[in-house]
PDB file as gemmi writes it, atoms N, CA and C in Angstrom:
CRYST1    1.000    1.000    1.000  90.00  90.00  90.00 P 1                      
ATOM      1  N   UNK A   1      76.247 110.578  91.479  1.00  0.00           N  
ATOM      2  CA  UNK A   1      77.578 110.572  92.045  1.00  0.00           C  
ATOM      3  C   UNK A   1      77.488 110.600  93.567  1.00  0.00           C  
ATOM      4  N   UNK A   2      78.205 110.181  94.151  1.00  0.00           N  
ATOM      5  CA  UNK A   2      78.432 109.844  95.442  1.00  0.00           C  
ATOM      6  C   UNK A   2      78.882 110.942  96.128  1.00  0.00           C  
ATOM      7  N   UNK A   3      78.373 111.544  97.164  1.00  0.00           N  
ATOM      8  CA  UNK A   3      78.638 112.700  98.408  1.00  0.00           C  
ATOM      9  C   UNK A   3      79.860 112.448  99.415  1.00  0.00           C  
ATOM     10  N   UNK A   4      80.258 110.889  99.179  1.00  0.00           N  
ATOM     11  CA  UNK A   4      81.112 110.076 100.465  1.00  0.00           C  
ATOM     12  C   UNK A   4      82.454 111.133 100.241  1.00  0.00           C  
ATOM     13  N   UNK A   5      83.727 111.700 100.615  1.00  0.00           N  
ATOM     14  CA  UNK A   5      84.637 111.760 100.902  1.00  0.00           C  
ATOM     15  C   UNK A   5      85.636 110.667  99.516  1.00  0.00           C  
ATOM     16  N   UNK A   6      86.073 111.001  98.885  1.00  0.00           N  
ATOM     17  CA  UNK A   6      86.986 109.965  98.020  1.00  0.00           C  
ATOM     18  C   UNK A   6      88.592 110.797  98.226  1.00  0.00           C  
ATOM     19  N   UNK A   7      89.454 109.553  98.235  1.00  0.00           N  
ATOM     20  CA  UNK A   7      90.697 109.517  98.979  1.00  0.00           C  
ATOM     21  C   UNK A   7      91.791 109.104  97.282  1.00  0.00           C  
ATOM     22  N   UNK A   8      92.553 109.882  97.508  1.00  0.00           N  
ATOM     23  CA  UNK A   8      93.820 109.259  96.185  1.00  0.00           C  
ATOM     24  C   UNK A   8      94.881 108.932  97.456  1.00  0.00           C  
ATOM     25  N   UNK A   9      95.655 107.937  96.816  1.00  0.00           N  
ATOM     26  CA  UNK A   9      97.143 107.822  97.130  1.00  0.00           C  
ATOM     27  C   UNK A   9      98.032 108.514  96.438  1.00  0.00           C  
ATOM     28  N   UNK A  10      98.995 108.903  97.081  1.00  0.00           N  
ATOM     29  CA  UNK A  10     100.774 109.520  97.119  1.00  0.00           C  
ATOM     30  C   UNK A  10     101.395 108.878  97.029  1.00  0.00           C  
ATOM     31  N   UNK A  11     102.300 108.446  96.335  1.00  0.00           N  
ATOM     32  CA  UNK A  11     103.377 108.060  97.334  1.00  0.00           C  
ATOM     33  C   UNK A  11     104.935 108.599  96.783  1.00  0.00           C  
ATOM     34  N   UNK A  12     105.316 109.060  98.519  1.00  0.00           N  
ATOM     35  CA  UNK A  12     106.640 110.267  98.207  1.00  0.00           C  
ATOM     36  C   UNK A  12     107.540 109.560  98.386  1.00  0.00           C  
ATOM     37  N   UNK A  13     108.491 109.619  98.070  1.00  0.00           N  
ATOM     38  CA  UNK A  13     110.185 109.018  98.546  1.00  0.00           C  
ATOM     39  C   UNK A  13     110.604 110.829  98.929  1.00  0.00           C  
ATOM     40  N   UNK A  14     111.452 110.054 100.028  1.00  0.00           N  
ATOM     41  CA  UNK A  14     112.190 110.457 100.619  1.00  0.00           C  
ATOM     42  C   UNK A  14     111.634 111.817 101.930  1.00  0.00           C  
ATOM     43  N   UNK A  15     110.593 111.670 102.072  1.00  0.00           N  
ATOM     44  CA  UNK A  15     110.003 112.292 103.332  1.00  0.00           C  
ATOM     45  C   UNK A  15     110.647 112.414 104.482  1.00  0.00           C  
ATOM     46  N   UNK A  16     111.190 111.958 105.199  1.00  0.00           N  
ATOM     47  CA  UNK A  16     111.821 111.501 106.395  1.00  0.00           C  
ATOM     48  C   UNK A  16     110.742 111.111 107.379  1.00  0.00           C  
ATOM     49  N   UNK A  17     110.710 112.048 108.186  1.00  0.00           N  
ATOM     50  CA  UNK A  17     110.105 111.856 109.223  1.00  0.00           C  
ATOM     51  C   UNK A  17     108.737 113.464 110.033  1.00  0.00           C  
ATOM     52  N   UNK A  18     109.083 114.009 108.970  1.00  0.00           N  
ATOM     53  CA  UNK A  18     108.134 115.271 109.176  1.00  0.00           C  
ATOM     54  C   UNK A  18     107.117 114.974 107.561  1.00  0.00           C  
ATOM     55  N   UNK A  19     105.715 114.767 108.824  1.00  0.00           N  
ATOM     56  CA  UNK A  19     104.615 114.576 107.596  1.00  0.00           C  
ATOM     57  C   UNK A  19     104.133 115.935 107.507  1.00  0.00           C  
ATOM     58  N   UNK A  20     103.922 116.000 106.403  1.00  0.00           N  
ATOM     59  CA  UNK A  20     103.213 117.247 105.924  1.00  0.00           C  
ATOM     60  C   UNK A  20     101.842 117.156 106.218  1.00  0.00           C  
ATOM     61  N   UNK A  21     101.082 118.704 106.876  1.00  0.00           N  
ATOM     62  CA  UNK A  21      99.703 118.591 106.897  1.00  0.00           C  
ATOM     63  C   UNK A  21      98.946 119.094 105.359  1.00  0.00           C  
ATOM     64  N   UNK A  22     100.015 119.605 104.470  1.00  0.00           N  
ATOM     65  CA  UNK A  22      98.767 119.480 103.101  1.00  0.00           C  
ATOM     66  C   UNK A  22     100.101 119.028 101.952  1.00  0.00           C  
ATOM     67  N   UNK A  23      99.340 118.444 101.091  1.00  0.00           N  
ATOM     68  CA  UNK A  23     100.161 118.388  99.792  1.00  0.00           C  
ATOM     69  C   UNK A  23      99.540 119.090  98.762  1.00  0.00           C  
ATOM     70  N   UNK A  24     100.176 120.171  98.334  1.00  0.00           N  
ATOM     71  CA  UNK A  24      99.127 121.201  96.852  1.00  0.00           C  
ATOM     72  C   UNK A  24      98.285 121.483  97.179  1.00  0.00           C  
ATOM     73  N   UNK A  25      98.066 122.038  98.561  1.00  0.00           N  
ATOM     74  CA  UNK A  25      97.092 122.840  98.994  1.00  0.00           C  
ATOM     75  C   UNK A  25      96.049 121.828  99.609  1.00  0.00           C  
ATOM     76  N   UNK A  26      95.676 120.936  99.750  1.00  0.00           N  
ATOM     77  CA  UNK A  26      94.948 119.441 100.080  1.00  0.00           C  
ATOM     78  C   UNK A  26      95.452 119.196 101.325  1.00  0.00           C  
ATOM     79  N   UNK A  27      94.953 118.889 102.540  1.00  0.00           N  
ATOM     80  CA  UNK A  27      94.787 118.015 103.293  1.00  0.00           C  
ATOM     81  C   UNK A  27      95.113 116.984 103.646  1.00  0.00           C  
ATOM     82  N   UNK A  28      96.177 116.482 104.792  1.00  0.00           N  
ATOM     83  CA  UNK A  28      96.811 114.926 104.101  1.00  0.00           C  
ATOM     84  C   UNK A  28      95.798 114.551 105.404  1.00  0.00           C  
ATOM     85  N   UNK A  29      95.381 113.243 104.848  1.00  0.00           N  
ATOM     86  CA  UNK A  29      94.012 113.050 105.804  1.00  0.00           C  
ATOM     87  C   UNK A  29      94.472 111.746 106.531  1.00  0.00           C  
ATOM     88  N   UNK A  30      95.502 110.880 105.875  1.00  0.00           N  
ATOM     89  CA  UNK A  30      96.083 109.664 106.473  1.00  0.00           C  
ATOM     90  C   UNK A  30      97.228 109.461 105.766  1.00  0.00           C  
ATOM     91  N   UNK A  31      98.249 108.698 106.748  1.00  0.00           N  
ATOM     92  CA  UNK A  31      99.744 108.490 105.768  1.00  0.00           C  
ATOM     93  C   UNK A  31      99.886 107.422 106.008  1.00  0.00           C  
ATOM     94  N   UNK A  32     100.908 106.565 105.573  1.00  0.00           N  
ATOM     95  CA  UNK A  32     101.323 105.166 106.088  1.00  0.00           C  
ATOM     96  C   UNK A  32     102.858 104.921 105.459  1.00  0.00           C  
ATOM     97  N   UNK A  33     103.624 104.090 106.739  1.00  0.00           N  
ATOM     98  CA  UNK A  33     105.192 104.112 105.895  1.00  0.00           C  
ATOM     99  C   UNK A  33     105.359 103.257 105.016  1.00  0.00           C  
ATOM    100  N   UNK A  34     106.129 103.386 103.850  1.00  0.00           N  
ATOM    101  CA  UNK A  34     106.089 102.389 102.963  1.00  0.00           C  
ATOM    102  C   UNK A  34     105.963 100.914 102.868  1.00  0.00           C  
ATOM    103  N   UNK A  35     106.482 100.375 104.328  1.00  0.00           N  
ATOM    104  CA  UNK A  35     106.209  98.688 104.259  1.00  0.00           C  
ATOM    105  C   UNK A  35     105.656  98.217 103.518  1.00  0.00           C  
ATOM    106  N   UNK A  36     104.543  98.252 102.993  1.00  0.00           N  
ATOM    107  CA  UNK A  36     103.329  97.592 102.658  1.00  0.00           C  
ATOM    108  C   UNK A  36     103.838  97.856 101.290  1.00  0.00           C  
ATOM    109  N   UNK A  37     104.402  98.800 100.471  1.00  0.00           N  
ATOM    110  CA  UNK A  37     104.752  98.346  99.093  1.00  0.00           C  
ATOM    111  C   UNK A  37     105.974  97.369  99.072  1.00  0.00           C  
ATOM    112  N   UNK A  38     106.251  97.133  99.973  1.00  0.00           N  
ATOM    113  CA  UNK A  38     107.430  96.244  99.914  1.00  0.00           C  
ATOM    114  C   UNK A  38     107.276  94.841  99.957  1.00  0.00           C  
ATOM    115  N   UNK A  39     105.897  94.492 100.742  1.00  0.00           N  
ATOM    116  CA  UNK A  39     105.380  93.467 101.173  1.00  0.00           C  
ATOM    117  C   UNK A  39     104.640  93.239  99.806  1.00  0.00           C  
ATOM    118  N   UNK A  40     103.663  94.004  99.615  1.00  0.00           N  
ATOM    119  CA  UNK A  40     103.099  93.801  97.845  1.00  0.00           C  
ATOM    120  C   UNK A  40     104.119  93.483  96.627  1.00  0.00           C  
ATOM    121  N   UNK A  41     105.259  93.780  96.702  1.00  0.00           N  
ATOM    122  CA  UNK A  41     106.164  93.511  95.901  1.00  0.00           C  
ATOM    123  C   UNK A  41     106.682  92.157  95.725  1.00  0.00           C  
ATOM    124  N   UNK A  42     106.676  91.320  97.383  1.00  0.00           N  
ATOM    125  CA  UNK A  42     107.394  90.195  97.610  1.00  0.00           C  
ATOM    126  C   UNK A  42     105.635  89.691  97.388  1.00  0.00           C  
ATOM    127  N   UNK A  43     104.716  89.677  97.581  1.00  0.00           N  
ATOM    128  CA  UNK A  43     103.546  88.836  96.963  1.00  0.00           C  
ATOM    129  C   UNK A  43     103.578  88.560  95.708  1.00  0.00           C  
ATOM    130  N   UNK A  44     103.777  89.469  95.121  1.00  0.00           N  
ATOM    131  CA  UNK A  44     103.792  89.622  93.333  1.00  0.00           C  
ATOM    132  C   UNK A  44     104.441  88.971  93.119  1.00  0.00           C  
ATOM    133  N   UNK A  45     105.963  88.677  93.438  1.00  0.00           N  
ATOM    134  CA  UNK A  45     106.978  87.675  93.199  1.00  0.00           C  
ATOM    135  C   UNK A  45     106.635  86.490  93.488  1.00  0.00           C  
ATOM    136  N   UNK A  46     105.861  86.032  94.547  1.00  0.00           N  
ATOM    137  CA  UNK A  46     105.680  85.152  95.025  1.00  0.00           C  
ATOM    138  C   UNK A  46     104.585  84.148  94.310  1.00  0.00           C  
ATOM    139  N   UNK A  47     103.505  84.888  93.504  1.00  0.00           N  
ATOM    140  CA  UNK A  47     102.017  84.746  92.860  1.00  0.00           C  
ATOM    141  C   UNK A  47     102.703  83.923  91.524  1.00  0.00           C  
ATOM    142  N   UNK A  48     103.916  84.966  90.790  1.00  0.00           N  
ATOM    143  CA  UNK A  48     104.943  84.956  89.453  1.00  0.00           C  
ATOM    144  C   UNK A  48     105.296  83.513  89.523  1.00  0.00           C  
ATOM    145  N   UNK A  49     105.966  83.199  90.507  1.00  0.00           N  
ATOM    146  CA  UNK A  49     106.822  82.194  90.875  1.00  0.00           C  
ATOM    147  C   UNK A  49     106.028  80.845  90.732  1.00  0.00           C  
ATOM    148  N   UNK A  50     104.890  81.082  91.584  1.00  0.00           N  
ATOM    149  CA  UNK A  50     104.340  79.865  91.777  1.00  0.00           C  
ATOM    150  C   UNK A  50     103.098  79.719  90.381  1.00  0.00           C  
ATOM    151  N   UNK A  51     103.022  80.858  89.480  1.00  0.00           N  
ATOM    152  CA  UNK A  51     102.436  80.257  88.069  1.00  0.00           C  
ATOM    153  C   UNK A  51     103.158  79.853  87.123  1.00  0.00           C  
ATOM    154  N   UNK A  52     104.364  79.901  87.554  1.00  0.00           N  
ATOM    155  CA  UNK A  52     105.408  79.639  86.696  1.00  0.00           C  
ATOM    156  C   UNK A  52     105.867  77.947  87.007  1.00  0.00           C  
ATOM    157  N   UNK A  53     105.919  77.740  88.077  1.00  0.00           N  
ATOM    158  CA  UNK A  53     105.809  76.338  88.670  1.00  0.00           C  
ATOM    159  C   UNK A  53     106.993  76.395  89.106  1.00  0.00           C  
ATOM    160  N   UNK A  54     107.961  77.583  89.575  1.00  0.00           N  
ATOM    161  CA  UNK A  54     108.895  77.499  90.366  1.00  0.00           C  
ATOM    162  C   UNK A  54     108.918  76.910  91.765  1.00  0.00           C  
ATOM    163  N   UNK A  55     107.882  76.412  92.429  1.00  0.00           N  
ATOM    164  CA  UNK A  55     108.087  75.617  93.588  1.00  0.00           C  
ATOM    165  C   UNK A  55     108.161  74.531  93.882  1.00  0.00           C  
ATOM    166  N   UNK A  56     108.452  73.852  94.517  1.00  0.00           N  
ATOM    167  CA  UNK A  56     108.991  72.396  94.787  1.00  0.00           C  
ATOM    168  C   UNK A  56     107.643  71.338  95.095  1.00  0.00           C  
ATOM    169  N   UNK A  57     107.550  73.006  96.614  1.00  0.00           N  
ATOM    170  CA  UNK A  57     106.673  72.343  97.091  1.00  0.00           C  
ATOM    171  C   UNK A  57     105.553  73.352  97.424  1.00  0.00           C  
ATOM    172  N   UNK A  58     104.939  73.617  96.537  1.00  0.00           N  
ATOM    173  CA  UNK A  58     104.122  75.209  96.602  1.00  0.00           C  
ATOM    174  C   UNK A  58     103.156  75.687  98.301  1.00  0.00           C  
ATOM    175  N   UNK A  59     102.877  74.340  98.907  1.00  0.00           N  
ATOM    176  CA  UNK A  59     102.307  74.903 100.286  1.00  0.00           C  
ATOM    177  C   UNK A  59     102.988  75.204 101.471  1.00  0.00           C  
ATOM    178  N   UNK A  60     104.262  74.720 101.351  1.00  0.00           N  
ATOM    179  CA  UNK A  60     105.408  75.197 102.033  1.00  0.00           C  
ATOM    180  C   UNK A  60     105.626  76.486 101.889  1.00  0.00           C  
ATOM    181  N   UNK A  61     105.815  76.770 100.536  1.00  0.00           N  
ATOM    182  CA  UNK A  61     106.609  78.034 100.183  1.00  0.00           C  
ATOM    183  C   UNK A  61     105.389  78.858 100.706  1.00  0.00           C  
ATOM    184  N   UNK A  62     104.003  79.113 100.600  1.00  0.00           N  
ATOM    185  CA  UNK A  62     103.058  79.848 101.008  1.00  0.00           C  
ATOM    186  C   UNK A  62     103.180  79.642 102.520  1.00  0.00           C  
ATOM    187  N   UNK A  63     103.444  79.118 103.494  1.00  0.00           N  
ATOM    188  CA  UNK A  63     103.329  78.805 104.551  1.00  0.00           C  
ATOM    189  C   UNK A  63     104.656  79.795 104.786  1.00  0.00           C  
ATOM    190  N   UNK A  64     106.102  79.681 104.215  1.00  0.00           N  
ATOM    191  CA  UNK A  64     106.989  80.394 104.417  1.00  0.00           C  
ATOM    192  C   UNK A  64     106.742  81.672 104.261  1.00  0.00           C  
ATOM    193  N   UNK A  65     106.249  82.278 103.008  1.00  0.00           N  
ATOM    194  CA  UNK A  65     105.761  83.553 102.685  1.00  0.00           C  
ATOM    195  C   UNK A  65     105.004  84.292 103.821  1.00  0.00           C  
ATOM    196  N   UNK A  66     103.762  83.614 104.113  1.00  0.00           N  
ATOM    197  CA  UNK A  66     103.190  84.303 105.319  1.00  0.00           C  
ATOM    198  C   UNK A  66     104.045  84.066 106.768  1.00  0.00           C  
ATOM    199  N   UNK A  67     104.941  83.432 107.165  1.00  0.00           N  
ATOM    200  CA  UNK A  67     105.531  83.876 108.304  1.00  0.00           C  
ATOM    201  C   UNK A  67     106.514  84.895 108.083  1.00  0.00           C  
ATOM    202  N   UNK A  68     107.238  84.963 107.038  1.00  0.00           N  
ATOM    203  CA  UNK A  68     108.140  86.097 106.495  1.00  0.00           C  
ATOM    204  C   UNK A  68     107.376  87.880 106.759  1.00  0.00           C  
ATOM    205  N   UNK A  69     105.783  87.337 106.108  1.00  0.00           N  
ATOM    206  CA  UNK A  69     105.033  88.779 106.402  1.00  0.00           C  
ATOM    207  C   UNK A  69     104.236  88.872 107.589  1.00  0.00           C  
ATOM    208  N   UNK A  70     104.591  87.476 108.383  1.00  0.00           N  
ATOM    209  CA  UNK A  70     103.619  87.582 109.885  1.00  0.00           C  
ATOM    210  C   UNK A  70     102.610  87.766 109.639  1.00  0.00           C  
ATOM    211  N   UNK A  71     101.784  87.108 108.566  1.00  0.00           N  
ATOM    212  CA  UNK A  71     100.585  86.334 108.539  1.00  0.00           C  
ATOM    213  C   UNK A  71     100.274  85.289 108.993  1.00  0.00           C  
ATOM    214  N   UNK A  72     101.120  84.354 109.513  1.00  0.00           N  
ATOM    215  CA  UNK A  72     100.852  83.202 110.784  1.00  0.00           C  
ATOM    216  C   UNK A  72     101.432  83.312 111.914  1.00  0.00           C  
TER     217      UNK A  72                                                      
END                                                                             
């Protein structure tokens, strides 16, 4: 077994804006604001869509997708 440090994710609704320094007695060692499940959400839709053959024009729509998430 490995000595490295191993990390779980949280994730709280409704925190505001005061991070907690422990959760259940633990250490919060890094946080991040939700964006990024939001952005994973619109990928997933996006992955759905285009195996489904909902696009017209499927390199467009990927080209749209990443400026939407400011990946280009």
């Amino acid at each position: 077994m490995s000595t490295e440090n191993q990390y779980d994710t949280l994730v709280v609704e409704g925190m505001g804006e005061t991070i907690p320094q422990a959760v259940g007695g633990l250490r919060v060692a890094a946080w991040h604001r939700g964006h990024a499940l939001d952005a994973k959400c619109e990928l997933e839709d996006f992955i759905r869509k285009l195996s489904y053959g909902d696009f017209e024009d499927p390199e467009q729509a990927a080209v749209d997708l990443m400026e939407r998430m400011n990946w280009a």
